[in-house]
C-alpha positions in Angstrom: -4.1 37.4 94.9 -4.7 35.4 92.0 -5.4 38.0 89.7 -2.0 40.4 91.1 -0.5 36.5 90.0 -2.3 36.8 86.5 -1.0 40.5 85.9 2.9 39.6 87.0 2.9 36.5 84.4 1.4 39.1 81.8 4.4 41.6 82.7 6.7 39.2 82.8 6.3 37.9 79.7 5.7 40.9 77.7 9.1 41.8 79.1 10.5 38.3 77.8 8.8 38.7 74.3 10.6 42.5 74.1 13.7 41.0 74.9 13.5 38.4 72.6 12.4 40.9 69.4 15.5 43.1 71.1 17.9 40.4 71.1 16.2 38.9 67.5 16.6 42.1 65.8 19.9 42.9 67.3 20.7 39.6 65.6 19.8 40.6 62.5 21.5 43.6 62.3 24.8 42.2 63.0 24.6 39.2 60.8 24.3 42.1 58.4 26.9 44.4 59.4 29.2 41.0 59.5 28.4 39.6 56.0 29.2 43.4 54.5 32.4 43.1 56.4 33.4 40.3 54.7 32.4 41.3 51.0 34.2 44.7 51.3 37.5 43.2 53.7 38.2 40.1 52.1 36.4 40.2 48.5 36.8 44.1 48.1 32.9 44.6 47.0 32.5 48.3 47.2 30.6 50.5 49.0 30.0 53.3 46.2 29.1 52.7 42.6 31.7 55.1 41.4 34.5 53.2 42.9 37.3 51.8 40.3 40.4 49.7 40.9 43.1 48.8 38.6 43.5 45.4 36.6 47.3 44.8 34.9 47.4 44.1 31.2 50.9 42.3 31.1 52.0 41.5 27.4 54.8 39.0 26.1 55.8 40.0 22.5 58.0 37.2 21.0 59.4 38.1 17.5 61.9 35.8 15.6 63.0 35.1 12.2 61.9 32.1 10.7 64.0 29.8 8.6 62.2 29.5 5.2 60.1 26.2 4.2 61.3 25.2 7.6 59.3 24.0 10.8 58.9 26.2 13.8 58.9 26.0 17.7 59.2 28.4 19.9 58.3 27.7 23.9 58.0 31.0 26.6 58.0 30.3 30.3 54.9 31.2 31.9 54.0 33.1 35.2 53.1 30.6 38.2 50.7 31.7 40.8 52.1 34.4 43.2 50.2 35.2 46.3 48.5 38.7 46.8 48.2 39.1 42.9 45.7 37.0 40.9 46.2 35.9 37.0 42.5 36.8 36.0 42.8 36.2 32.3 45.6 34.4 30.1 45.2 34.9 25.9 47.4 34.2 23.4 47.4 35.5 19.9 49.6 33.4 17.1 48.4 33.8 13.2 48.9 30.4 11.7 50.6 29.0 14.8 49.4 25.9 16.2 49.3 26.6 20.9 49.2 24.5 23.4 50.5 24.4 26.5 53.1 22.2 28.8 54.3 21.6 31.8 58.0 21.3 32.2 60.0 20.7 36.0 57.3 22.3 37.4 57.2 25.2 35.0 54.4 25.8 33.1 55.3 26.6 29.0 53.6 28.4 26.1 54.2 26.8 22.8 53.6 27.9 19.3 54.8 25.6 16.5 54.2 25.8 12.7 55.1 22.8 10.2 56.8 25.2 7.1 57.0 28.4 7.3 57.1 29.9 3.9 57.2 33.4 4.9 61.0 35.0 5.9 59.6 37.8 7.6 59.6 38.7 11.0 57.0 37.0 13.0 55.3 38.6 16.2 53.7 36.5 18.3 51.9 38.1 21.3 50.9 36.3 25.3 48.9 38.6 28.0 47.3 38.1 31.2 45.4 40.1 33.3 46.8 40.5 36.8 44.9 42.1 39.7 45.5 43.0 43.5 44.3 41.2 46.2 46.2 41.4 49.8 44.4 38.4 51.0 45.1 35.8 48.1 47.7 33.3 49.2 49.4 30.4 47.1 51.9 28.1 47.5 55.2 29.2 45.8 55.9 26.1 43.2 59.2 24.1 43.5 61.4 25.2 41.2 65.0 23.6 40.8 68.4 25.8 39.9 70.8 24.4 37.9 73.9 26.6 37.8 76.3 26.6 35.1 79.6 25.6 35.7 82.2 28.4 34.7 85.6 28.1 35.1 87.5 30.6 37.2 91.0 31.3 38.0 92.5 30.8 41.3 92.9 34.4 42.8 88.8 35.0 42.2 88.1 31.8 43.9 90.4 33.1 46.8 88.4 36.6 46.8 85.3 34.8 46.7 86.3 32.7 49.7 87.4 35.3 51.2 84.6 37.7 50.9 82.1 35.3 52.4 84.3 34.6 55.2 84.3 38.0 56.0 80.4 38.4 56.0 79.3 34.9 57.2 80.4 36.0 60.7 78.6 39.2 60.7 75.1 36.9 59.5 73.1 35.3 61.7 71.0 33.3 58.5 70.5 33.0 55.1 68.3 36.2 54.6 70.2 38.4 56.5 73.7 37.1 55.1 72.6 37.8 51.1 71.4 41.2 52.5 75.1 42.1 54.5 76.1 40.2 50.3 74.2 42.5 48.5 75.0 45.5 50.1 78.7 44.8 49.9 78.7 44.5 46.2 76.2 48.3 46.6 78.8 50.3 48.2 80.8 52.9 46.6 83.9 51.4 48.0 83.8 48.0 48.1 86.4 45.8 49.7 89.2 45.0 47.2 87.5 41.4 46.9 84.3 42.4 46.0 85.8 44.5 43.7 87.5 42.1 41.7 84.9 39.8 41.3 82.1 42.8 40.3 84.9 43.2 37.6 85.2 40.4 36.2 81.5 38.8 36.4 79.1 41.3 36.9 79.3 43.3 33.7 75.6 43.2 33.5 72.6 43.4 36.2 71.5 39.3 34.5 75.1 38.4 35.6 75.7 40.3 38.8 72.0 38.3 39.9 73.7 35.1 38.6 76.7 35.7 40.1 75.3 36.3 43.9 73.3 32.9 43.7 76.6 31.1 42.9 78.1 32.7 46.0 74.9 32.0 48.1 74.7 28.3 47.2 78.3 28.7 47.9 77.2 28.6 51.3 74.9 26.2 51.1 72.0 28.5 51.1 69.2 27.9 49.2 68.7 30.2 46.1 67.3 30.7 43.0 66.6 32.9 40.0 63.4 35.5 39.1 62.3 37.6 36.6 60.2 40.4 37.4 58.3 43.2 36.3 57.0 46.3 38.1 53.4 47.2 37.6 53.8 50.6 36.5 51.8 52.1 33.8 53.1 52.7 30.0 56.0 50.4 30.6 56.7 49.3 26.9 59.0 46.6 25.1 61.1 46.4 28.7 63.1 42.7 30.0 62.8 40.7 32.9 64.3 43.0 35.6 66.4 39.9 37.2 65.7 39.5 41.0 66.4 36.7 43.1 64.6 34.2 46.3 66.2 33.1 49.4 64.9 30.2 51.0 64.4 30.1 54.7 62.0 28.3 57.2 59.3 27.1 54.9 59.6 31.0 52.6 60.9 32.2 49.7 62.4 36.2 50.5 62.4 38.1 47.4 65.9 40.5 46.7 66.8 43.4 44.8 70.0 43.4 43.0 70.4 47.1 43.7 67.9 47.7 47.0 68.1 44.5 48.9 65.5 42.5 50.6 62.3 44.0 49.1 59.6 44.2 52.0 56.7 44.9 49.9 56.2 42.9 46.7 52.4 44.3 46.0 54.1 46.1 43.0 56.3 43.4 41.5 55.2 40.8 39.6 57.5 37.7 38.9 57.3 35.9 35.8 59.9 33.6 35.7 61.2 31.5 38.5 64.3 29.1 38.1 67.1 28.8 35.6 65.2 27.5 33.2 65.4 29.9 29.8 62.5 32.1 29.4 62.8 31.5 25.4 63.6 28.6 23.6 63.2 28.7 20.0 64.1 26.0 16.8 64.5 26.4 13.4 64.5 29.8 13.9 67.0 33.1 14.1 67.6 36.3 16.5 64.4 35.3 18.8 63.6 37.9 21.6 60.7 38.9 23.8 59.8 42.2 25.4 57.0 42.9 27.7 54.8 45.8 28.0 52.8 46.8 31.4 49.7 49.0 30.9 47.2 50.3 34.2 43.2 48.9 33.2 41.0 51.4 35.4 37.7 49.5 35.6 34.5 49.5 38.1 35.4 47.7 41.2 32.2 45.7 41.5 33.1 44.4 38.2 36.8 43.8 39.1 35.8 42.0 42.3 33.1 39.7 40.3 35.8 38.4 38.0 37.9 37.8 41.1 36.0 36.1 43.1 34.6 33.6 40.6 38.0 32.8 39.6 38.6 32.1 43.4 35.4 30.2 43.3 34.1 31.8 46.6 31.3 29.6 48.1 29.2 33.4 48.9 29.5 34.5 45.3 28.7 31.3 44.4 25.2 31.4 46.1 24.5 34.8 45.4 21.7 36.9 42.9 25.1 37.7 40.0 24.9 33.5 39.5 21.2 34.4 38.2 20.4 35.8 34.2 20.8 39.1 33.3 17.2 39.4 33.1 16.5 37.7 36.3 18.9 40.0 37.7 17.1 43.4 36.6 14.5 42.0 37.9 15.5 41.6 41.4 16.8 44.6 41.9 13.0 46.3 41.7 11.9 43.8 43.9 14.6 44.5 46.4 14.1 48.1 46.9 10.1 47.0 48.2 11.6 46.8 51.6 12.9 50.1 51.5 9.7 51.3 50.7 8.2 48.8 53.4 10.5 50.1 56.0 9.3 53.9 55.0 5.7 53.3 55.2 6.4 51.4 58.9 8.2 54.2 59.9 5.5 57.2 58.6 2.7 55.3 60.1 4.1 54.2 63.5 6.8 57.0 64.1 5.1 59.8 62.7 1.2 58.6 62.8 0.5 59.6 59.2 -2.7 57.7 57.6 -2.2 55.9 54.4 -5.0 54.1 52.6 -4.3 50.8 53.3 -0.7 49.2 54.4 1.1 49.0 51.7 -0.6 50.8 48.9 1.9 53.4 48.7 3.9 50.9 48.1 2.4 50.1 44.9 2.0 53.7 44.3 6.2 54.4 44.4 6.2 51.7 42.0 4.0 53.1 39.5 6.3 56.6 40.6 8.9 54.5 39.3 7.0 53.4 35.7 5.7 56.9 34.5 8.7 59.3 37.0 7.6 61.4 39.9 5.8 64.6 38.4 3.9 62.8 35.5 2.7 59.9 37.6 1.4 62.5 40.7 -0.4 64.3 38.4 -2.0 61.3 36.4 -2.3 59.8 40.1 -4.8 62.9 40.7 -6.8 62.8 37.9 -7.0 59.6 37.2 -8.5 58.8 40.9 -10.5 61.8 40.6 -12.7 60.8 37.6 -12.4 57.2 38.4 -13.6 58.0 41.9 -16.5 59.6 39.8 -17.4 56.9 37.9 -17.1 54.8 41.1 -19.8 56.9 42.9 -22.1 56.3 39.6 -21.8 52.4 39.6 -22.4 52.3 43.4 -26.0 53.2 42.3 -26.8 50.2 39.6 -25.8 48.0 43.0 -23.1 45.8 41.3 -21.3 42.8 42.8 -17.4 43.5 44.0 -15.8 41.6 40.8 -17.8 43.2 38.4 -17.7 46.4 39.6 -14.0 46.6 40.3 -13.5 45.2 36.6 -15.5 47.8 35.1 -13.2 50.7 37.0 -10.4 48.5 36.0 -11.9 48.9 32.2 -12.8 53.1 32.5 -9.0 53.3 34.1 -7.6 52.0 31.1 -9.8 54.4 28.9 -8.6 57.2 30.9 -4.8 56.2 30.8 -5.2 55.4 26.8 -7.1 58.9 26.9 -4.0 60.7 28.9 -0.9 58.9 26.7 -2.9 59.8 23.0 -3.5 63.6 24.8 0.0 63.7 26.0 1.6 62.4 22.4 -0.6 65.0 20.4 0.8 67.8 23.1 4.3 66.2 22.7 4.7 65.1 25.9 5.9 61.7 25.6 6.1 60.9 29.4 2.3 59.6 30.0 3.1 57.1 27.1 5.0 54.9 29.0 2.3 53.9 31.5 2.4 49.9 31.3 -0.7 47.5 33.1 1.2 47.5 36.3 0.2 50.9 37.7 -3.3 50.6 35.6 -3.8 47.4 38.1 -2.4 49.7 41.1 -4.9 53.2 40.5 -7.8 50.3 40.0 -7.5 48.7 43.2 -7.1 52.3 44.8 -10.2 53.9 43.3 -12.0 51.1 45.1 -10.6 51.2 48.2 -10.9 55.3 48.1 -14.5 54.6 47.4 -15.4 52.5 50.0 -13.8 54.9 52.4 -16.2 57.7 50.9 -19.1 55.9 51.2 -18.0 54.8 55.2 -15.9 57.1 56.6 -16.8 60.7 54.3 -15.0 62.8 52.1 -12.8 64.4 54.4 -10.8 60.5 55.3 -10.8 59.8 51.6 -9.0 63.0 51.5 -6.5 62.9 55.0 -5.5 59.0 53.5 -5.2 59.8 50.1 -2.9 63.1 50.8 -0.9 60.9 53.2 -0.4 57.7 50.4 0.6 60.0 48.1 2.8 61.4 50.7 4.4 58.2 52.0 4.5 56.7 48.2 6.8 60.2 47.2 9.1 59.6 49.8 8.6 55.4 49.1 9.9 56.8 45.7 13.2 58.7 46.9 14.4 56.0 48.4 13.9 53.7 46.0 15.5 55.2 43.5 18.3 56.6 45.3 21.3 55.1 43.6 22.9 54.7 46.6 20.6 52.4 48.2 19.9 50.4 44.7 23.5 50.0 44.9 23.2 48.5 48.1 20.3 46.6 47.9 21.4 44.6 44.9 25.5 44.0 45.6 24.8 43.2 49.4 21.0 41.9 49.8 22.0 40.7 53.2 21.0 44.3 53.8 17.7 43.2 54.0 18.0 41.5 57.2 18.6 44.6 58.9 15.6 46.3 57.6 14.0 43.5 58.9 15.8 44.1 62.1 14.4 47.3 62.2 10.9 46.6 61.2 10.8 44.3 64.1 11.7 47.4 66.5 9.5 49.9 65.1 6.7 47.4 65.6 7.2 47.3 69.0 7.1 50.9 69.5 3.6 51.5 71.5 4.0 55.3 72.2 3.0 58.6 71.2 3.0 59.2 67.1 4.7 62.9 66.6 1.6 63.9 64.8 -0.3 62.9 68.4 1.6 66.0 69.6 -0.2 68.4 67.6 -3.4 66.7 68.9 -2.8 66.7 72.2 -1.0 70.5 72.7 -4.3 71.8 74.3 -3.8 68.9 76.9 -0.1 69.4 77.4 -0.8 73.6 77.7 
């Protein structure tokens, strides 16, 4: 009875301890799968190392003529932030103009200014930023007032007016869907004989018609206001403001078309100019104007999503291996591929039941691979551990201690190698010369190892382990230096966790090895 008790403890909890790596590695895996979510979703880290995305160069060009031996200012309203597209980079180019920059009623200003200018030229003075996409970036639209001039007008287009909007206002249920029923009115190919008269007489021009339809908005006591816009479209060059205009409602600016209406998606239109102030204000200078040019960037996504992210100081990217040096970071992404190669050898010994010399030599071995390439380094691999197995067998006999004897195959491993690379450079084969002391330290330890499995187990195990490390190590090596999984490795090392996940799972596997098949067919016939 007691020992049945002793047995149903034992089952019992080695079914609780293979729940608990179940549920532990389960754990893992998801953490991962989670984190890689999140990079790709909401920072747009890709998946592939090909993958590109677009970056907006938008350029001001400002040109004037300058008033000889007289001073210079000349102020351009700036883009605020706009949500779902992120100012990356601002620069400004001005030859022998002093810049700074101001804030003004809320709207941020570019300012050049000169003391004398001697020249009478034309001046050019240039202002770009670099815009990118990014559907989950959100900002608070700035508060911008709109002052509107006051224009005198005659009785009858004050009667159409009034009369326009009395005949919409009824037929609008809010501010955004009564500029829509406005807009369209002015749109149609036959307007009413009010509309008509006042797209006559003050809309000569698509800056006037967008003037003249916040007038009759605030008219209403709507609130409205002003923008200038561009649409990110490639090879757009010296173009205006295409003028645009926001309706307020419930805590949201709505963004309108002159010509289209309410414009639903705004992923494609970048506003530079909110408000009535001017976009240019130049003294002591003649016929000032800017134009703007749009042109498409194609660049690496990683990259891209990098310069994003730091400018949106993300706490993950903070904490992450791209805070680390450029040499750090070469370095780390060798060392992050070893569990790829860990997870191979796991899987060859446990899964398959293929004998490697040692655990993790092959390891080692993929890693030298790596140093001298695949061919080069199995065939130095061979003969290297053939003649330093040699030697080995030779300094068994003088009966030397373990340090000294593994320093001397250490010593006739570099002779060999030094032998190989001056061989190989007479030959002009230039591969074996870039052997460096970590795979030297690597074939060392395995001749040793090799011949201590000679001397207890016989030629033939020396032989089945050796054939399988160098079997393990080749496949160790294709997956360490498959570019997808660098890729991987490197831009989302939380990967790692689900290798270890896996790990975990393999180790509990306690069955048959598929090699075990072949040993047991005469059983199983």
């Amino acid at each position: 009875m007691f020992q049945k008790n002793i047995q149903q403890n034992l089952k019992r909890n080695k079914m609780k301890s293979k729940n608990q790596i179940l549920i532990f590695s389960i754990t893992l895996i998801l953490i991962t799968l989670g984190l890689m979510f999140y990079k790709v979703k909401y920072l747009n880290f890709p998946l592939f190392a090909d993958e590109t995305t677009n970056i907006w160069n938008i350029q001001a060009k400002v040109t004037f003529d300058p008033k000889e031996n007289e001073s210079a200012k000349i102020s351009l309203a700036l883009p605020s932030k706009q949500s779902r597209l992120l100012i990356l980079n601002e620069e400004s180019t001005s030859a022998d103009y002093g810049y700074s920059t101001n804030n003004l009623h809320g709207v941020k200003k570019a300012i050049w200014s000169k003391r004398e200018v001697k020249d009478n030229k034309e001046q050019v003075l240039y202002y770009s930023i670099d815009v990118i996409k990014d559907n989950y970036y959100k900002t608070k639209i700035p508060k911008i007032k709109q002052h509107n001039e006051n224009v005198e007008v005659s009785k009858p287009i004050i009667q159409a007016a009034n009369s326009l909007l009395n005949n919409i206002y009824p037929k609008s249920s809010d501010s955004i869907t009564f500029t829509s029923l406005l807009i369209k009115e002015f749109n149609k190919k036959d307007p009413s004989q009010a509309a008509r008269m006042i797209k006559k007489s003050f809309m000569k021009t698509p800056k006037e018609k967008r003037d003249t339809l916040i007038k009759l908005i605030h008219r209403m006591k709507y609130k409205a206001r002003t923008v200038g816009t561009l649409y990110l479209k490639d090879k757009q060059r010296n173009v205006n403001l295409n003028p645009m205009l926001e309706v307020f409602k419930e805590g949201k600016w709505y963004l309108y078309d002159i010509q289209k209406g309410l414009v639903g998606n705004s992923s494609n239109i970048f506003i530079w100019q909110r408000g009535s102030q001017f976009l240019l204000d130049a003294e002591g200078v003649n016929n000032s104007s800017v134009k703007f040019s749009v042109t498409k960037n194609i660049v690496p996504a990683r990259s891209a999503a990098l310069t994003k992210d730091t400018k949106n100081q993300s706490a993950l990217l903070d904490f992450s291996l791209f805070t680390l040096p450029n040499a750090s970071q070469n370095t780390f992404k060798m060392l992050l591929l070893v569990p790829l190669g860990a997870l191979v050898v796991v899987f060859m010994r446990v899964i398959i039941g293929l004998k490697t010399s040692g655990t993790f030599m092959p390891i080692l071995l993929s890693m030298a691979f790596i140093e001298t390439h695949l061919l080069p380094g199995i065939l130095m691999f061979i003969l290297v551990v053939t003649m330093g197995l040699i030697v080995r067998s030779y300094l068994s006999h003088l009966n030397l201690l373990l340090v000294a004897r593994i320093a001397s195959v250490l010593i006739v491993v570099v002779a060999i190698m030094a032998f190989v690379a001056i061989l190989s450079q007479k030959l002009g084969l230039g591969y074996a010369t870039s052997i460096t002391f970590f795979p030297i330290i690597i074939l060392a330890w395995t001749i040793e190892r090799m011949s201590i499995l000679w001397e207890e187990e016989g030629a033939k195990e020396v032989f089945v382990q050796g054939s399988g490390s160098l079997i393990v190590s080749i496949l160790a090596y294709f997956a360490m230096t498959n570019g997808f999984f660098s890729f991987i490795t490197f831009n989302f090392p939380e990967v790692l966790l689900a290798v270890l996940g896996i790990i975990i799972l393999l180790g509990r596997y306690s069955g048959y090895r598929l090699s075990e098949l072949y040993r047991f067919k005469s059983m199983v016939d």
